[in-house]
C-alpha positions as CSV (number, residue, x, y, z in Angstrom):
1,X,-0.1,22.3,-17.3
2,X,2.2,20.6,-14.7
3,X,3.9,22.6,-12.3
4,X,7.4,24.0,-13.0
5,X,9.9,22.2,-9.8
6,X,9.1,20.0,-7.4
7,X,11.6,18.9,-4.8
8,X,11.7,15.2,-5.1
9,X,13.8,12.7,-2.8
10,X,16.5,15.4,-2.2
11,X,16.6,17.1,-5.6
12,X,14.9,19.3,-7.7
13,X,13.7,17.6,-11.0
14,X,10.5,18.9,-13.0
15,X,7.0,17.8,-12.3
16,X,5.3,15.0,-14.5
17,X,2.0,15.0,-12.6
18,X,-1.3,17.3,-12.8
19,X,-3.4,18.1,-10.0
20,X,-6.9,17.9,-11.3
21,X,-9.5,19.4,-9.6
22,X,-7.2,22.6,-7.9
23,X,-9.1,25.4,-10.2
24,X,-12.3,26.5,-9.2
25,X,-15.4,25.5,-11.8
26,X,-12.6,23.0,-13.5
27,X,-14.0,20.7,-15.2
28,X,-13.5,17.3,-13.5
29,X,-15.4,15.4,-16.2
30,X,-12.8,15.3,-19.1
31,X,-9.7,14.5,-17.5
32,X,-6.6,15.2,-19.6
33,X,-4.5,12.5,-20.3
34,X,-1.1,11.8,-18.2
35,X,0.2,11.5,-15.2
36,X,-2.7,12.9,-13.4
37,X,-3.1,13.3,-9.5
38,X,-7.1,13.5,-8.3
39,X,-9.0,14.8,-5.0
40,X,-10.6,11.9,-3.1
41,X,-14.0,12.7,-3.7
42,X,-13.3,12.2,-7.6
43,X,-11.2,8.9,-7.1
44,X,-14.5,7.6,-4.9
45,X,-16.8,8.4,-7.5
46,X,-14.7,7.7,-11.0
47,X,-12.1,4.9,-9.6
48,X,-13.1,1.8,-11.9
49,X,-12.8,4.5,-14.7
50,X,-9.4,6.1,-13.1
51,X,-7.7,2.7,-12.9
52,X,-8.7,1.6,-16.8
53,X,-7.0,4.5,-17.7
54,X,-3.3,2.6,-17.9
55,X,-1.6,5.7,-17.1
56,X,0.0,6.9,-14.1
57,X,-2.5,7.9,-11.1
58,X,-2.7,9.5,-8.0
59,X,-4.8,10.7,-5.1
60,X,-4.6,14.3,-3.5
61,X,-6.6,14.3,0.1
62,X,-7.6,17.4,2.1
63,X,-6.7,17.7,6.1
64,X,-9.9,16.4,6.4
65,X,-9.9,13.3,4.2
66,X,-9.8,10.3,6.2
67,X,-6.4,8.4,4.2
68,X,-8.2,5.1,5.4
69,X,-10.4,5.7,2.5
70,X,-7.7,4.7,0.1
71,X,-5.9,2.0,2.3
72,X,-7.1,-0.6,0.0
73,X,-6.0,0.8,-3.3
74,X,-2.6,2.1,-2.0
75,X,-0.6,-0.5,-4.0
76,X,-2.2,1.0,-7.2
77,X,-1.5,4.6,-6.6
78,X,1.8,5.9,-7.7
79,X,1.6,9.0,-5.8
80,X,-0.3,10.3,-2.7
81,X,0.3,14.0,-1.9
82,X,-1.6,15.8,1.0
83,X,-3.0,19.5,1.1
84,X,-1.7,22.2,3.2
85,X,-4.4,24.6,2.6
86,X,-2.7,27.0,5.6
87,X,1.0,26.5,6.6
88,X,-0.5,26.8,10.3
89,X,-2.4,23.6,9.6
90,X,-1.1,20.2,10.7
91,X,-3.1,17.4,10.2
92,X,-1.5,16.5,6.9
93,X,1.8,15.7,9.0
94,X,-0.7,12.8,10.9
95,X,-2.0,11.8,7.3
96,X,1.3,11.3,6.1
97,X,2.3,9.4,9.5
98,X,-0.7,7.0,8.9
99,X,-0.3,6.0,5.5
100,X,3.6,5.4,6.3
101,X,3.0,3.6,9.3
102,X,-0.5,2.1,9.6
103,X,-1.6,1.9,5.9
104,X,2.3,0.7,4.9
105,X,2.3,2.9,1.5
106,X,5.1,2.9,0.3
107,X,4.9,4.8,-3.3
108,X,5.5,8.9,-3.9
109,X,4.2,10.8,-0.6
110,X,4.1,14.5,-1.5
111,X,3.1,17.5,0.4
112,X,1.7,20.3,-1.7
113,X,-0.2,23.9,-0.2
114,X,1.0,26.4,1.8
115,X,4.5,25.4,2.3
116,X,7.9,26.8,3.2
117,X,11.4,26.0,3.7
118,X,10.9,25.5,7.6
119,X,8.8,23.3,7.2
120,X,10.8,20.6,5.2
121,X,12.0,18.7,7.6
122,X,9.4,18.0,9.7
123,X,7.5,17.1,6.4
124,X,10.2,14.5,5.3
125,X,10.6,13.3,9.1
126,X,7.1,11.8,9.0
127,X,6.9,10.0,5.8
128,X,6.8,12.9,3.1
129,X,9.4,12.3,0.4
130,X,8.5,15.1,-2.3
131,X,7.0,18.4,-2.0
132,X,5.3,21.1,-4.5
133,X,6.5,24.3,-2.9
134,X,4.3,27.4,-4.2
135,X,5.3,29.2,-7.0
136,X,6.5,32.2,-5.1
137,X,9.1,29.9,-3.1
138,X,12.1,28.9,-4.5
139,X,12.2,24.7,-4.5
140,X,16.2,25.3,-4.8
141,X,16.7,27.5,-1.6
142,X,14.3,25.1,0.5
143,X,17.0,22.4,0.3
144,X,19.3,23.5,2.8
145,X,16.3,22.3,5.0
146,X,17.0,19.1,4.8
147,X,20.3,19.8,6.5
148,X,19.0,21.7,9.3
149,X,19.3,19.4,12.2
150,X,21.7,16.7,12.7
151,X,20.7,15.0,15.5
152,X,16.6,13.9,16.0
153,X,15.9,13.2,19.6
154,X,12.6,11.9,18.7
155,X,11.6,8.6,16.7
156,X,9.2,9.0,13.6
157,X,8.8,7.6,10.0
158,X,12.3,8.4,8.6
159,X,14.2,7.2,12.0
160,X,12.0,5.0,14.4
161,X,14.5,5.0,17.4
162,X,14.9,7.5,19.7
163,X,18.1,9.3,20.4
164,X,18.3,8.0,24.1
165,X,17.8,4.3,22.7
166,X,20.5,5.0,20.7
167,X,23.1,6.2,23.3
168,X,21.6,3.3,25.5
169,X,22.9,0.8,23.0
170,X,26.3,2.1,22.8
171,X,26.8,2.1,26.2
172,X,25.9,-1.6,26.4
173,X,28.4,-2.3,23.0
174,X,31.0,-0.2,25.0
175,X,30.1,-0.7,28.9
């Protein structure tokens, strides 16, 4: 059953996709048909099988998944969404980082796990662009995240250059 809301590129809309492979003692051998979204070690074993499907696909990695695994099968994946098992881990904001900037993906990036509200922006600063809150969050609260800040000293996915490069080139328009 896909999940209720997801917050996708700034908006609320439902969820097409199922995560396979989230249940314990699922089983990962009949996989339902769909828009379905798999854990790396299932794309590694089944992914000749996976991509004759002809339906939508995607690959789910752990903070411990190496997203290099994929890099060569990016262009075939509609949607790449990374675990947050604990909302006090962060390697899934370097995953997303890599695939945006080293690996070049540029399909769905979704974050998905123990997330909140707070966390939004941060998420959508490095390359995230939808994100499965948990069921006890509400998706339509958390989007007064996105207009949290308005000014981002630092450069990352969603804006490269830095606030002082910024300021540095008006001055040189208007010195």
């Amino acid at each position: 059953m896909p999940h209720e809301r997801v917050i996708r590129h700034g908006r609320v809309e439902p969820d097409a996709w199922r995560f396979v492979g989230l249940d314990e003692g699922e089983d990962l051998q009949a996989l339902p048909h769909g828009a379905i979204v798999v854990p790396l070690a299932v794309w590694k074993a089944r992914r000749d099988a996976l991509l004759a499907r002809l339906e939508p696909l995607g690959v789910w990695l752990e903070p411990h998944d190496e997203p290099g695994e994929i890099a060569a099968d990016l262009p075939r994946l509609a949607l790449v969404a990374v675990r947050f098992p604990k909302f006090t881990d962060g390697r899934g904001y370097s995953t997303a980082s890599l695939l945006r900037r080293r690996y070049r993906y540029a399909g769905e990036l979704r974050a998905f796990g123990d997330i909140g509200r707070d966390q939004l922006f941060y998420l959508a600063r490095v390359g995230f662009d939808s994100y499965r809150l948990p069921e006890h969050r509400d998706p339509e609260a958390a989007l007064a995240a996105f207009g949290d800040f308005s000014l981002r000293y630092q450069g990352s996915v969603d804006d490269p250059v830095p606030l002082f490069r910024k300021r540095a080139a008006v001055e040189v328009r208007h010195g």
